[in-house]
N, C-alpha and C positions, 0 to 999 in steps of 0.2 A: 504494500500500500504506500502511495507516493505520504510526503510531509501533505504536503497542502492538504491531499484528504482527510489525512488523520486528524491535522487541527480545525479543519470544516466538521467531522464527525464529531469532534471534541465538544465545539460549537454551540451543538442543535441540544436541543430540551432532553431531558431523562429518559421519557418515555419511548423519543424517537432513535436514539443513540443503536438499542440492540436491533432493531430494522434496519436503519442502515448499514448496519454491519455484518446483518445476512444478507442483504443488496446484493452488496459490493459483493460479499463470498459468495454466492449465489452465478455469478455470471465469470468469476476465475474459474482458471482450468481447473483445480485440484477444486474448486466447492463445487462444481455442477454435478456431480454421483451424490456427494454426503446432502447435501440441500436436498435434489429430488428424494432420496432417501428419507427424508424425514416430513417430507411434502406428504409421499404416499403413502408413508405407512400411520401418519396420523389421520388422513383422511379415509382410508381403507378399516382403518382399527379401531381407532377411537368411536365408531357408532356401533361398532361388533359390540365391543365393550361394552355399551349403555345398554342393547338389544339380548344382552346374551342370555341364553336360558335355564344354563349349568355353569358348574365349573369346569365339565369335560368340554362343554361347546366354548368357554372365554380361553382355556388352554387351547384346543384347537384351533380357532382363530388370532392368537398372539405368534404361535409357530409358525402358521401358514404367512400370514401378512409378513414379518418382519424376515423371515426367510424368504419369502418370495420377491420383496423388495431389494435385499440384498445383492440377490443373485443377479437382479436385472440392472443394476445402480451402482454394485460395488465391485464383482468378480469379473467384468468385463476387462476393466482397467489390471487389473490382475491377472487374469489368465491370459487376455488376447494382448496386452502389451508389456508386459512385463514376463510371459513364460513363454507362451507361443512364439512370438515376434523375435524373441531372445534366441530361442533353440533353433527354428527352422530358416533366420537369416544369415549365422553363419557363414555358407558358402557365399554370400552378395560381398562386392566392394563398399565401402562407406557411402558412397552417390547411390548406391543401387538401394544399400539399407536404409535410406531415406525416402527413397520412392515408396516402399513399402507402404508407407501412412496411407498417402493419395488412394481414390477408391477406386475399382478396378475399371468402371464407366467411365472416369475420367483417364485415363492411360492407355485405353481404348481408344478413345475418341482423339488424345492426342498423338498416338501410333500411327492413325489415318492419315496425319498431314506431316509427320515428322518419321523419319527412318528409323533416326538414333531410338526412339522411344520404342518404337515398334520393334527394335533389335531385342531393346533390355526387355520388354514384354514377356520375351519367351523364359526368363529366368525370373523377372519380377513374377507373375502373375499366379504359377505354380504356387510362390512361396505366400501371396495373399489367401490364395486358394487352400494351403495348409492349415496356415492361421483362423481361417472362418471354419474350416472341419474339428479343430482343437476348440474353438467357441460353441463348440456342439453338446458339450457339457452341459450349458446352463440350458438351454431347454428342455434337453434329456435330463435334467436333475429337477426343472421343473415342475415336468411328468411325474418323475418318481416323491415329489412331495405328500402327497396326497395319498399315497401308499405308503409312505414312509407314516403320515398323521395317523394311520388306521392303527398302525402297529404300536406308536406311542401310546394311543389312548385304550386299546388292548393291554401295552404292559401297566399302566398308572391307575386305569380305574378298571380295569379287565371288563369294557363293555365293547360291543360292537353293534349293536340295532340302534338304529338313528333315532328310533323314537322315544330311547330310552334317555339318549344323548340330549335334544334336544325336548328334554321332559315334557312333551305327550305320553308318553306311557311312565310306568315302574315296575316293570316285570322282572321274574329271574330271564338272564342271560342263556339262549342257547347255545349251550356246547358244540355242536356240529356246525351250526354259522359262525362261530367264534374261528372255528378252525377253518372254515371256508375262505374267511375274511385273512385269515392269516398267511395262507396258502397263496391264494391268489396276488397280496402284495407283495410277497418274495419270488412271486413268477414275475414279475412285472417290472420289479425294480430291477431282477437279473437280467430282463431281455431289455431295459432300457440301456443298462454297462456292456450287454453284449454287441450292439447298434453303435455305442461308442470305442468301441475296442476297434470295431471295424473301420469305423469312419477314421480312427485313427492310424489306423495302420493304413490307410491311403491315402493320408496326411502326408505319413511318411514316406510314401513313396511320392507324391509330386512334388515335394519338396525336394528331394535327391534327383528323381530319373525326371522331373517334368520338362525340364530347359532339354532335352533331348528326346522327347517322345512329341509327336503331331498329338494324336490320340490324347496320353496327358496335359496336353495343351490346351485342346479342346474343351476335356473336361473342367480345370479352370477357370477358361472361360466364362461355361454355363455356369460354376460355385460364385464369382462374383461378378455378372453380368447377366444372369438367366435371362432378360428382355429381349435382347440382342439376339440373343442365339431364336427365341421362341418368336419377336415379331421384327424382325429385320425391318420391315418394311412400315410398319404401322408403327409409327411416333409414340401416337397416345396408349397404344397397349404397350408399347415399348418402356417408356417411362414408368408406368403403374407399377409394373411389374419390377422393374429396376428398383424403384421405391420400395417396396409393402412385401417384396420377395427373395429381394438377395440377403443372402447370407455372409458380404462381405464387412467388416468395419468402414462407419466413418472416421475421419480427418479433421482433430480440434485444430484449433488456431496454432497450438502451440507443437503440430504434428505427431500429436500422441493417437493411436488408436480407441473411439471410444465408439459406445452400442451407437447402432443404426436403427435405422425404420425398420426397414428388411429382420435384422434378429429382431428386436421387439415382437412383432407378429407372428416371427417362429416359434418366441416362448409362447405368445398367449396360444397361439393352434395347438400346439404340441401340449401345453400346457393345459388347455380344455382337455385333451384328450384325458388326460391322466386325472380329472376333475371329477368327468364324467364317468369312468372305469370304476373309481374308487368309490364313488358314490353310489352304484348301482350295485356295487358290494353289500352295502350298510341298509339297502332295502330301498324301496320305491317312492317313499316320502325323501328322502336323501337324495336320489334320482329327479326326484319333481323340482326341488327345490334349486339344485344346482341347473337344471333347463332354465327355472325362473329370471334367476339372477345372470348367471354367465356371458348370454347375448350379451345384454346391456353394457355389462364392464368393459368384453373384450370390445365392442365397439367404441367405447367411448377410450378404453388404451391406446388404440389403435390408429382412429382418427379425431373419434370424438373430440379431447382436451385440444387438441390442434386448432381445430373451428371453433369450441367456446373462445378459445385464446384472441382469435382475429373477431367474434363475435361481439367482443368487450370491448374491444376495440376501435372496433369501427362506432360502437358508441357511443364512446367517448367520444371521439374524432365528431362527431355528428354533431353531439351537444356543445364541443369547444370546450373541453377538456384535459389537460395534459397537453396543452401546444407545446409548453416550452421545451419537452421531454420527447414530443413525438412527431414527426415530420410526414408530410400529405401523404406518402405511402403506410404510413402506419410505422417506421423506423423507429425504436427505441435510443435515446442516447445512450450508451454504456455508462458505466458507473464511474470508470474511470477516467473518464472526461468532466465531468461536474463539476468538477471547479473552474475549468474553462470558460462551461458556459456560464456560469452563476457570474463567475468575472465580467462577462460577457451582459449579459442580462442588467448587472446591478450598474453598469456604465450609461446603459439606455434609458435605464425606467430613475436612477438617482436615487439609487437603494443601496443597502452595503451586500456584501459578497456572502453573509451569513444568512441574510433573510431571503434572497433567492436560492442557496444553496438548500436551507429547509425546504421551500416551497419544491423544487425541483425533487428531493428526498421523498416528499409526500404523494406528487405525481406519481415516481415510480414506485410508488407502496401499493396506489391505486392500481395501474398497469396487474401489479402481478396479482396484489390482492382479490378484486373481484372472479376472477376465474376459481382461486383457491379457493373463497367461500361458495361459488357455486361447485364445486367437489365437492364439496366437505358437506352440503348442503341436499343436492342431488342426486349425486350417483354414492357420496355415503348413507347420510341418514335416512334419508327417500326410500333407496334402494335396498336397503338392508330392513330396515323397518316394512318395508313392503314385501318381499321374497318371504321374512319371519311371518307373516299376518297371513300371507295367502298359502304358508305351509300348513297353520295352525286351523286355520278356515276349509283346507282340503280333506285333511285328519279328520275335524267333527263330523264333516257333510257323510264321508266314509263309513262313519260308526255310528251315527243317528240311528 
């Protein structure tokens, strides 16, 4: 943090100080995982928590949410840049290990017009392509959460019917579903490590033999380009799918490899899957509920928060809002600029540099605030409270 911001933060009121100072940490490299981190798992968890029905339901919802948050916010930076990136770059020169950040559509696209790029392609792209099969973990660990929760809440309260979990009923516990339920999450979770052993062991090979096979080539290709390969010709299915479907890292500022759109979406699919698996284990109320809610989440993970974000936005923008902080396209100033413009601002209007720099701080509290509380609002309390009521409401209807 430069001097100037820190004596502008110093500055501002009591109240506002710990805001701005998740701002600011909030949009550096090293706070954008721990921030959304704590973004979603208060808004995921915290209405579980108010809603919850047991102690085995507020335990299974503290594991799931802060593990699931985890994996998607914290082990990305961990496994794909720090261990992947680390093992399978080796063979590249220091120019080539630096290309690696770059996403595989853009080195592509720049291969087309440029030789040199298009030479290193054939040794870079292999070794992206490694990298996004080694990020295959957090999916496949996704999946196995929820088989993993069955088992925990079978060792701590030795229950497995959902109705007993989510107190609709109190009956004694059947022994043969108990074992059913157990059975089947230790098949599950094995063929999810089995799926990863493979992916990895051809990992390993495109990373060693790909800069010399056409074939592994190819298939790189498709691991961090699938658009290209599937709509050559069609732009808009081209992009979509480059977006919401590959499996390679994005490119922060700072060219570290961090999640993409593409993994995001892998967890949530992949990550239904093992939602829905685990839940039709625990019985058909378990099953209903998880149809209930799931849609909703995975869409608004997916693209949903994306559109409230510009949705708020342009509201702003409309009512004249946030100028000083947001420009006709909806641009945000960085954080790290504010005292620029406050300098800026407090020279025009014949204010000092502290009361623009609040009022600026307060704009972008607005910017990121309203979305947050519509989370935390909508797709938490709303949704959770909702999926609870029309479980509870399906059970009566049932046994009237």
């Amino acid at each position: 943090m430069s001097d100037n911001i820190k004596i502008l933060i110093n500055s501002l009121p009591k109240y506002l100080r710990p805001a701005a100072r998740f701002l600011r940490h909030q949009e550096s490299a090293s706070g954008l995982s721990t921030t959304r981190y704590i973004q979603d798992v208060s808004t995921c968890l915290l209405p579980k928590a108010v809603f919850s029905r047991s102690i085995e339901d507020l335990t299974e919802n503290t594991f799931l949410e802060t593990s699931e948050e985890a994996l998607i916010y914290l082990s990305p930076a961990i496994l794909g840049e720090h261990i992947a990136r680390k093992a399978f770059s080796k063979g590249l020169n220091n120019n080539l290990k630096k290309e690696v950040a770059e996403t595989g559509v853009n080195l592509l696209k720049k291969g087309e017009k440029d030789l040199l790029t298009k030479a290193n392609n054939k040794k870079v792209l292999p070794v992206k392509a490694a990298i996004a099969l080694a990020a295959t973990a957090i999916p496949l660990t996704e999946y196995s959460l929820n088989y993993i929760k069955n088992l925990m809440t079978l060792k701590l309260f030795n229950k497995s019917d959902f109705k007993n979990i989510a107190s609709l009923e109190n009956n004694q516990e059947d022994i043969a579903q108990q074992e059913k339920v157990k059975k089947s999450a230790k098949k599950h979770i094995a063929g999810a490590a089995t799926v990863y052993a493979g992916l990895l062991g051809l990992a390993g090979l495109l990373a060693t033999r790909g800069k010399n096979s056409k074939f592994l080539q190819k298939i790189s290709e498709f691991i961090v380009a699938p658009g290209n390969k599937l709509f050559s010709k069609n732009e808009k299915a081209k992009n979509f799918v480059n977006k919401y479907f590959n499996m390679d890292f994005n490119k922060s500022k700072n060219g570290k490899l961090v999640l993409s759109k593409g993994q995001l979406t892998t967890c949530v699919l992949v990550g239904g899957c093992g939602y829905f698996g685990a839940s039709a284990d625990r019985g058909k109320e378990n099953f209903k509920e998880t149809a209930t809610r799931f849609p909703l989440v995975a869409l608004y993970v997916i693209t949903g928060s994306e559109l409230v974000e510009k949705g708020f936005k342009g509201i702003l923008q409309k009512y004249g809002k946030c100028k000083d902080v947001m420009n006709d396209k909806r641009e945000v100033t960085p954080f790290e600029k504010l005292d620029e413009l406050a300098k800026k601002l407090a020279k025009e209007k014949g204010t000092t540099v502290e009361q623009e720099f609040k009022s600026l701080v307060k704009q972008k509290g607005l910017i990121f605030g309203l979305p947050y509380l519509f989370a935390l609002g909508v797709m938490g309390f709303f949704v959770s409270g909702m999926t609870i009521r029309a479980t509870k409401k399906r059970y009566e209807k049932e046994h009237k």
